[in-house]
C-alpha positions as a Markdown table, in Angstrom:
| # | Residue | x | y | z |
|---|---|---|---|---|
| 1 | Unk | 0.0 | 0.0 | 0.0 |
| 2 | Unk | 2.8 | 2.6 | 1.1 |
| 3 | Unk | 4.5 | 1.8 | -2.0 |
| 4 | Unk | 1.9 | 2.6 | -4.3 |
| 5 | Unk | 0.9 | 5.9 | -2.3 |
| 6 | Unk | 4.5 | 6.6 | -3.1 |
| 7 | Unk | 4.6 | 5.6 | -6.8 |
| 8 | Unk | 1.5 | 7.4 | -7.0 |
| 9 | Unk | 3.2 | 10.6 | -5.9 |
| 10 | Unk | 6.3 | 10.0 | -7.6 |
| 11 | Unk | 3.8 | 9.9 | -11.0 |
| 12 | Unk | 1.9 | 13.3 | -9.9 |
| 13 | Unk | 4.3 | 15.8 | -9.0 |
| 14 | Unk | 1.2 | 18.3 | -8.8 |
| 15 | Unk | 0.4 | 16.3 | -6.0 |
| 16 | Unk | 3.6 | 17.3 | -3.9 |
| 17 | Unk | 1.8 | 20.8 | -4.1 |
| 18 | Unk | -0.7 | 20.8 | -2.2 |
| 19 | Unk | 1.0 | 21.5 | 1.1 |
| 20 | Unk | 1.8 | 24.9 | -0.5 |
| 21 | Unk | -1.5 | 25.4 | -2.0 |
| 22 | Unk | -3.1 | 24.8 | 1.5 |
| 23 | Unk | -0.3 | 27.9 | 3.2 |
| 24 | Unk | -1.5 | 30.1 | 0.8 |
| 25 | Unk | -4.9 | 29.6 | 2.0 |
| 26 | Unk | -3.8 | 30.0 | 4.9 |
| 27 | Unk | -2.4 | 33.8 | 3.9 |
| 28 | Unk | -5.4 | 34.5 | 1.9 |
| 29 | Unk | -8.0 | 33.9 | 4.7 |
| 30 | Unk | -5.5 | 36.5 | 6.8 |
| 31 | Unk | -6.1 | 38.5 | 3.8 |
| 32 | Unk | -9.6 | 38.2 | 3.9 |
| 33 | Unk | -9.5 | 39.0 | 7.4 |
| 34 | Unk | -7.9 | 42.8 | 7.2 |
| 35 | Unk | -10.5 | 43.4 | 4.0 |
| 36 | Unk | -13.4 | 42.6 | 6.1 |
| 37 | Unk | -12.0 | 44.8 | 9.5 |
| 38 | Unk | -12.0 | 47.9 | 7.3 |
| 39 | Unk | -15.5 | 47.2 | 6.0 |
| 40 | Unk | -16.6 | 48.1 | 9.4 |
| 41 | Unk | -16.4 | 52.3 | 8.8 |
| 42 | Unk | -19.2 | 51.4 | 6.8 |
| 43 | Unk | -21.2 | 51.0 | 9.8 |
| 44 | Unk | -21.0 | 54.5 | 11.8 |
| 45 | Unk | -23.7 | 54.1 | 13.9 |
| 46 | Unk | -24.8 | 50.1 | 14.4 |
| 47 | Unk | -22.9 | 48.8 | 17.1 |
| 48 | Unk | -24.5 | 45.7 | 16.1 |
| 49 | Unk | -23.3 | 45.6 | 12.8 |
| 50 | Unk | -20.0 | 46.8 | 13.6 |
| 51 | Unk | -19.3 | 43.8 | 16.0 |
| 52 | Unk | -20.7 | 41.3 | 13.5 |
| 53 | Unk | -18.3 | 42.7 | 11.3 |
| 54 | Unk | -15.4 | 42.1 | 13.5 |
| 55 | Unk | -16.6 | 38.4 | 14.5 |
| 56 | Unk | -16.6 | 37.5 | 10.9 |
| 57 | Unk | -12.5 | 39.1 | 10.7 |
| 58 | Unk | -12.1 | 37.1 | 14.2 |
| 59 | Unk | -13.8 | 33.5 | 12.6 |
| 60 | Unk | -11.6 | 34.0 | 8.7 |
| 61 | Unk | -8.2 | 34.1 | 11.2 |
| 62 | Unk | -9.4 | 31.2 | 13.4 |
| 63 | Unk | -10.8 | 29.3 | 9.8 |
| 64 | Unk | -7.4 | 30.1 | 8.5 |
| 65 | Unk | -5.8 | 27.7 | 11.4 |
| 66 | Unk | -7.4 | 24.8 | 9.6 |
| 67 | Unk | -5.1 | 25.7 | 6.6 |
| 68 | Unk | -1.7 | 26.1 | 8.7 |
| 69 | Unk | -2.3 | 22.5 | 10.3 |
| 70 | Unk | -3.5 | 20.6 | 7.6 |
| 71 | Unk | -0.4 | 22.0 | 5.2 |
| 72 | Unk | 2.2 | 20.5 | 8.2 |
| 73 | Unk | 0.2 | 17.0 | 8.1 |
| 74 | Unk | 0.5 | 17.4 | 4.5 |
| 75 | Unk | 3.5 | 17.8 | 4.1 |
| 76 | Unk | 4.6 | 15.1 | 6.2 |
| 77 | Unk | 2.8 | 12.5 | 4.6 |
| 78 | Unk | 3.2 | 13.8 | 0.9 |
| 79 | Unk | 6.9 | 13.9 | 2.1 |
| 80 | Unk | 7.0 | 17.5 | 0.5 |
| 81 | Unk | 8.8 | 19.4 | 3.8 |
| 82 | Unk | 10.9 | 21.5 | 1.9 |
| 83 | Unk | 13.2 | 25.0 | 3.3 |
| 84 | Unk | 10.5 | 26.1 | 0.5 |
| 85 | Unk | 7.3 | 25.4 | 2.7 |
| 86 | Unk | 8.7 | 26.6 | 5.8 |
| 87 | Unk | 9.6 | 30.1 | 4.3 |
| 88 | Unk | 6.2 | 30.4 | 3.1 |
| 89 | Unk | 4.3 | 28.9 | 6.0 |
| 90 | Unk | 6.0 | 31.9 | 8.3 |
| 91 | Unk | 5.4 | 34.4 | 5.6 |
| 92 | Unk | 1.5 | 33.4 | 5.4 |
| 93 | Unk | 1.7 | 33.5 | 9.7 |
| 94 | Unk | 2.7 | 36.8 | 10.0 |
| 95 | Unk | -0.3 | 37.8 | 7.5 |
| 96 | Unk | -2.6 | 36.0 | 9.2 |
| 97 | Unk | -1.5 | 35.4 | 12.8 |
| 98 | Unk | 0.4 | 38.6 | 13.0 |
| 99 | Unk | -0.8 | 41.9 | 10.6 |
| 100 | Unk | -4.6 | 40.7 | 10.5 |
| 101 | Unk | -5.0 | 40.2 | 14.2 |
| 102 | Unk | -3.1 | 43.7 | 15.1 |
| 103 | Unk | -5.3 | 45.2 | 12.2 |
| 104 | Unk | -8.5 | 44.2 | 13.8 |
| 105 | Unk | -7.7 | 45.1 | 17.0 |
| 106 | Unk | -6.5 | 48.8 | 16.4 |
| 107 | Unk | -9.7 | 49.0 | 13.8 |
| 108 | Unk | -12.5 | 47.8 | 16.8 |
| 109 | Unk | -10.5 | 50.2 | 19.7 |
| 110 | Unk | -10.7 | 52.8 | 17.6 |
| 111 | Unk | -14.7 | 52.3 | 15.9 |
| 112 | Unk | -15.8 | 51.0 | 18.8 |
| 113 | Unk | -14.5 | 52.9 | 21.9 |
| 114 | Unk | -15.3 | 56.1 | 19.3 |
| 115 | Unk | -11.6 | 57.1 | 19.5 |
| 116 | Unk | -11.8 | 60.7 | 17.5 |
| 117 | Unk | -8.2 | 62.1 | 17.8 |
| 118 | Unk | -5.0 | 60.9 | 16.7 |
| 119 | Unk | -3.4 | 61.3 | 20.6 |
| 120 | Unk | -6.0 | 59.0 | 21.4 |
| 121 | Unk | -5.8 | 56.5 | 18.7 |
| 122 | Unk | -1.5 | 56.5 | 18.8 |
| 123 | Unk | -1.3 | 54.5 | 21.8 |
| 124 | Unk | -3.9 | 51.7 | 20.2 |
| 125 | Unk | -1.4 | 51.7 | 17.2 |
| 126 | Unk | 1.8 | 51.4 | 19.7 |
| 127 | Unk | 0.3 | 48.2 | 21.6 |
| 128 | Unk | -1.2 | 46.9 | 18.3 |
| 129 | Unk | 2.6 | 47.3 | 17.4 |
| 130 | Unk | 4.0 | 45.8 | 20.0 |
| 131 | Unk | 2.1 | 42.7 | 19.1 |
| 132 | Unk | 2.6 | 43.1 | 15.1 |
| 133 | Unk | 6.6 | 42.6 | 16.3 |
| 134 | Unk | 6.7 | 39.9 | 18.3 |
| 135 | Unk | 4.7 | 37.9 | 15.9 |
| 136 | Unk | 7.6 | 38.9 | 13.4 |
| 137 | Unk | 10.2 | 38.4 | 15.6 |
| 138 | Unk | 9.2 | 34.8 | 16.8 |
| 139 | Unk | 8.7 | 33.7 | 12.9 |
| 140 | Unk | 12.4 | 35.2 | 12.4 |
| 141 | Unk | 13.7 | 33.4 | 15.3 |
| 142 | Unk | 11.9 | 30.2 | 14.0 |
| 143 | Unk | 13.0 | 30.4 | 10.5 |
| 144 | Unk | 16.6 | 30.8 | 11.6 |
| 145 | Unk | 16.5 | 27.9 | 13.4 |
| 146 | Unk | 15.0 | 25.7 | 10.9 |
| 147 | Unk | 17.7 | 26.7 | 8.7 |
| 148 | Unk | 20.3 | 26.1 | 10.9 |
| 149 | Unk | 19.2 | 22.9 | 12.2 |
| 150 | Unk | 18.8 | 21.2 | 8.6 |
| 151 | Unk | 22.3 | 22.2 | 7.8 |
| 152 | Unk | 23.6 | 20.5 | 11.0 |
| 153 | Unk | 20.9 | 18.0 | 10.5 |
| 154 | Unk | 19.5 | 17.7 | 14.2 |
| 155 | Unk | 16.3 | 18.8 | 15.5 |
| 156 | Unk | 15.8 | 22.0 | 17.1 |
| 157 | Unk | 13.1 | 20.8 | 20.0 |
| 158 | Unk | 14.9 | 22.0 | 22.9 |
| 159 | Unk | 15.5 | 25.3 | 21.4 |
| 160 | Unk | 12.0 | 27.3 | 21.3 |
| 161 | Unk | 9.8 | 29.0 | 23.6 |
| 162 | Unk | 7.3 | 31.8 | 23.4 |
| 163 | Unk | 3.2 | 31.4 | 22.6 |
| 164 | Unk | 3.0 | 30.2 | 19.3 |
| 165 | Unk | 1.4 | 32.6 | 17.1 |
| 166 | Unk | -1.8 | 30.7 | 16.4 |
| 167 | Unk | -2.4 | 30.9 | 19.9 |
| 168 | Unk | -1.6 | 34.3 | 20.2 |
| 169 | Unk | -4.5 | 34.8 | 17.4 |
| 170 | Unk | -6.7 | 32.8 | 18.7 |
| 171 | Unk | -6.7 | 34.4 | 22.0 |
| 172 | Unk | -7.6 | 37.4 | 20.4 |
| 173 | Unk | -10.0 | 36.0 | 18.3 |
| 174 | Unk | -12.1 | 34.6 | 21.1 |
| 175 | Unk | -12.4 | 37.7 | 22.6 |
| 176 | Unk | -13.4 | 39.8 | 19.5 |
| 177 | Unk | -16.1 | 37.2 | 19.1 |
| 178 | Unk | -17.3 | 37.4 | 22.8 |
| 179 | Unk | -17.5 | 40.7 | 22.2 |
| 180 | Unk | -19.7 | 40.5 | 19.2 |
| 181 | Unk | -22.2 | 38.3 | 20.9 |
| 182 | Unk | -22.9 | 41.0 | 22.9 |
| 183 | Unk | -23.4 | 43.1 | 20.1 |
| 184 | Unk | -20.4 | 45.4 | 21.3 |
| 185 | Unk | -21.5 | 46.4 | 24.6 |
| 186 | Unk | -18.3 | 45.2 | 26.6 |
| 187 | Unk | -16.5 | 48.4 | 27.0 |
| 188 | Unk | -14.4 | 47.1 | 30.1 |
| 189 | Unk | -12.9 | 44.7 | 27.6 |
| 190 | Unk | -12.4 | 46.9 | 24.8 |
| 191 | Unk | -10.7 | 49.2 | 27.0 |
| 192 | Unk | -8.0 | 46.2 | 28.2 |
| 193 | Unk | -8.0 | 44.4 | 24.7 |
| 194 | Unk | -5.0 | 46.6 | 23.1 |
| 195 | Unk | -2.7 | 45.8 | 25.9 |
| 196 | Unk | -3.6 | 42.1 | 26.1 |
| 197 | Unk | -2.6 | 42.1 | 22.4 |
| 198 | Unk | 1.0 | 43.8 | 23.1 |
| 199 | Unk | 1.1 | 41.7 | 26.4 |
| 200 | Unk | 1.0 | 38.7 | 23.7 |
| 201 | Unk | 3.3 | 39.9 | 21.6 |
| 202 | Unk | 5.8 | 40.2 | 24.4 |
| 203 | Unk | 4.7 | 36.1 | 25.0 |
| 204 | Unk | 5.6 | 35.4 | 21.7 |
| 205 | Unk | 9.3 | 36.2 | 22.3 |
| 206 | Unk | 9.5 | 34.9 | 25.8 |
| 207 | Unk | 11.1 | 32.3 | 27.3 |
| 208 | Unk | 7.8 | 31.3 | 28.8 |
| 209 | Unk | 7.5 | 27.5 | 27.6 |
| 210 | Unk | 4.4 | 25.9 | 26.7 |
| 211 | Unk | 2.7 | 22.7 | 26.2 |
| 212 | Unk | 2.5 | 21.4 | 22.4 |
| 213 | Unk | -1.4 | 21.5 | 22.2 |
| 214 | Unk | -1.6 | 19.5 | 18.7 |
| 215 | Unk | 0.6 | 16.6 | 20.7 |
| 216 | Unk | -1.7 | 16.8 | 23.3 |
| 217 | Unk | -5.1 | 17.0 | 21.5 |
| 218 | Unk | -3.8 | 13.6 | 19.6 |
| 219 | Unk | -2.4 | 12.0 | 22.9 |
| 220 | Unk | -5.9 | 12.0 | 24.0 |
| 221 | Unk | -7.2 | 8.2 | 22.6 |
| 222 | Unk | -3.8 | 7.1 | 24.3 |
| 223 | Unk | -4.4 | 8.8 | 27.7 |
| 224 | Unk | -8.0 | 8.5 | 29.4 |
| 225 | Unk | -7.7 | 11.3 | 31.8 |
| 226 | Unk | -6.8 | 13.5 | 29.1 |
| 227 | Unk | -10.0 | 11.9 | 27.2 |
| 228 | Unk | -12.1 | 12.5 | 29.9 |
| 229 | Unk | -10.9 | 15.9 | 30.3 |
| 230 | Unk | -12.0 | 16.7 | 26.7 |
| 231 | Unk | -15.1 | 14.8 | 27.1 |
| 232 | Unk | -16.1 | 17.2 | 30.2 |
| 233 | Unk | -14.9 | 20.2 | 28.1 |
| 234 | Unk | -17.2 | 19.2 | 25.2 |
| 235 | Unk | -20.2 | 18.7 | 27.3 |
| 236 | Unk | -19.8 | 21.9 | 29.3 |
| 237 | Unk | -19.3 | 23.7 | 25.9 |
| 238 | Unk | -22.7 | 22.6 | 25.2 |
| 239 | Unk | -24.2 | 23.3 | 28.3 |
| 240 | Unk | -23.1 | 26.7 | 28.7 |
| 241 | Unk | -24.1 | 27.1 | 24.5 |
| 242 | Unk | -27.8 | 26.6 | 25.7 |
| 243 | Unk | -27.5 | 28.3 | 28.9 |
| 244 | Unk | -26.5 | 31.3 | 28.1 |
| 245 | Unk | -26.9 | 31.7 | 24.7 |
| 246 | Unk | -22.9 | 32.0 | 24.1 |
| 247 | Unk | -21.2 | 29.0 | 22.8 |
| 248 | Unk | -17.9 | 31.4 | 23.1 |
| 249 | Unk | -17.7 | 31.2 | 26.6 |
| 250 | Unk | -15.7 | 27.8 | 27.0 |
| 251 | Unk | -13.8 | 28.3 | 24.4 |
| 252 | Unk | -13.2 | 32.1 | 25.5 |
| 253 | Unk | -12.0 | 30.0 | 29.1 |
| 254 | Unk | -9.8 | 27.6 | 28.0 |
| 255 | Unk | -8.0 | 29.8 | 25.0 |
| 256 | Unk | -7.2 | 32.7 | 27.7 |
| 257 | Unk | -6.2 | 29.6 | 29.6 |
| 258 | Unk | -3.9 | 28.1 | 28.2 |
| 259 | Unk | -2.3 | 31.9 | 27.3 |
| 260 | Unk | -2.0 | 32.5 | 30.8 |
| 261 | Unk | -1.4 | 28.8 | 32.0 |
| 262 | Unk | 2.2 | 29.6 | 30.4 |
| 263 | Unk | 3.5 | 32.2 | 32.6 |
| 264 | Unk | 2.4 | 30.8 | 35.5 |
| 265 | Unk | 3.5 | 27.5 | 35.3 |
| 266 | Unk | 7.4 | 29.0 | 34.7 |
| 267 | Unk | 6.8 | 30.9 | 37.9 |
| 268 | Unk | 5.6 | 27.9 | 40.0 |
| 269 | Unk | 8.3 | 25.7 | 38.2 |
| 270 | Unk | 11.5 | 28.4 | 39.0 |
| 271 | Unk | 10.1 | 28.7 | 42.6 |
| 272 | Unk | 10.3 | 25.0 | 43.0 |
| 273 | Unk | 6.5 | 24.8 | 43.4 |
| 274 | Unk | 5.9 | 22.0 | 40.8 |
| 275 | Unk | 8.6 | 19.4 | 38.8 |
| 276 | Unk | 8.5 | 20.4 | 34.7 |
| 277 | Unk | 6.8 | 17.9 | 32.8 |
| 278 | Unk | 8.2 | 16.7 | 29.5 |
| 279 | Unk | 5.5 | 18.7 | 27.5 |
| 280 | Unk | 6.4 | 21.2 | 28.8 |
| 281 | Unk | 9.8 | 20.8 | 26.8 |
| 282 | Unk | 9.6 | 23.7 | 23.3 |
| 283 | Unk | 9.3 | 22.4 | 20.1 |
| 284 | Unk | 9.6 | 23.8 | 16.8 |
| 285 | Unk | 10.3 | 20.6 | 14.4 |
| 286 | Unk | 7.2 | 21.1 | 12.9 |
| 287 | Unk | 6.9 | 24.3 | 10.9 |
| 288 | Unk | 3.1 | 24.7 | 11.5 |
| 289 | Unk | 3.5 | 25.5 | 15.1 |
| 290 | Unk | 5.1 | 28.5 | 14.2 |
């Protein structure tokens, strides 16, 4: 079987691009993502409109995580993994994980919060900034590692740290969309959300390790407290859905979570509160956990 999935490929060399063809989804639903932030100056007075505006932005960047994970897995099996795929899987992540994110939080501070001056709206840009360059910087850092380590031909797990930027976006994300299910009226958390976002840029380029989710999420069938762990997280997801009439909530929790799980499990682990686990150990030798 293996060797006629591999003759197959060998005969279609189209085939060995669909990795490729799946990143630049990946870039063009970040591009998607910035068009549809800037429709909402369409919408000058409809809060409601405005925020649905921003939740469809939020869901393209989150849809465009499909894309990065699938072009990985891809790759991998297509045996396409190329110096090639990693370049352009960082350059679609800093479209879509890094300039669309920062876009459409500086766009909803400043529609939203009815910023009118520029010495109001210069400090949105600054912390939007802030996050824009540590997506950049961490997909630098990333690429010169991959490059490195296939010339000396080792792996480069024990070398990376930082909030991946998918999680940084996601994070984000789940908060833009919290926000539009309550059609806009969370001031508190608009006022906070622009230094959240810089606050996860600086993550990005920290030391701060965290645990591999994808490894994790596919550890599950192998571990059954882990399974019933996600089994309890799907039901309560469900729950709370009907309850409150906000399915975002749980995920809302848990992506916030795991963002500030990170930091506090270095503190507790340098103070000698709790033993490191194993993954808890960075890892960058897939390039779509960039």
């Amino acid at each position: 079987m293996k060797e006629h999935f591999r003759k197959m490929i060998e005969n279609n060399r189209w085939i060995k691009g669909i990795p490729n063809s799946l990143t630049l989804c990946n870039s063009l639903c970040g591009f998607a993502s910035i068009l549809i932030t800037i429709q909402a100056y369409k919408y000058v007075n409809d809060p409601g409109a405005v925020a649905k505006v921003f939740a469809w932005s939020a869901a393209m960047i989150l849809f465009a995580m499909v894309f990065d994970a699938f072009d990985g897995y891809a790759a991998r099996i297509l045996n396409a993994a190329s110096m090639h795929g990693i370049q352009m899987d960082s350059l679609a992540d800093m479209v879509t994980f890094g300039v669309a994110p920062a876009t459409l939080v500086a766009v909803m501070a400043h529609h939203m919060r009815h910023i009118d001056t520029l010495k109001g709206f210069i400090p949105v840009c600054i912390l939007s900034a802030v996050y824009l360059g540590g997506a950049a910087l961490r997909l630098a850092t990333y690429n010169v590692h991959a490059i490195q380590d296939k010339k000396e031909k080792k792996s480069s797990g024990d070398k990376f740290s930082g909030l991946p930027s998918p999680g940084a976006a996601a994070a984000i994300c789940s908060v833009v969309i919290f926000v539009a299910y309550r059609d806009g009226k969370v001031d508190r958390l608009l006022q906070y959300l622009p230094w959240y976002t810089a606050a996860l840029g600086l993550l990005m380029v920290s030391k701060v390790p965290y645990i591999h989710f994808a490894k994790w999420l596919l550890s599950t069938k192998r571990n059954k407290k882990r399974l019933l762990f996600l089994i309890v997280i799907l039901f309560l997801w469900i729950i709370t859905g009907f309850a409150f009439s906000n399915p975002i909530i749980v995920p809302l929790i848990l992506i916030n979570g795991y963002v500030i799980w990170g930091p506090l499990t270095s503190i507790a682990v340098k103070i000698g509160f709790i033993t490191p686990r194993p993954e808890l150990v960075p890892d960058i030798a897939e390039h779509k956990d960039s």
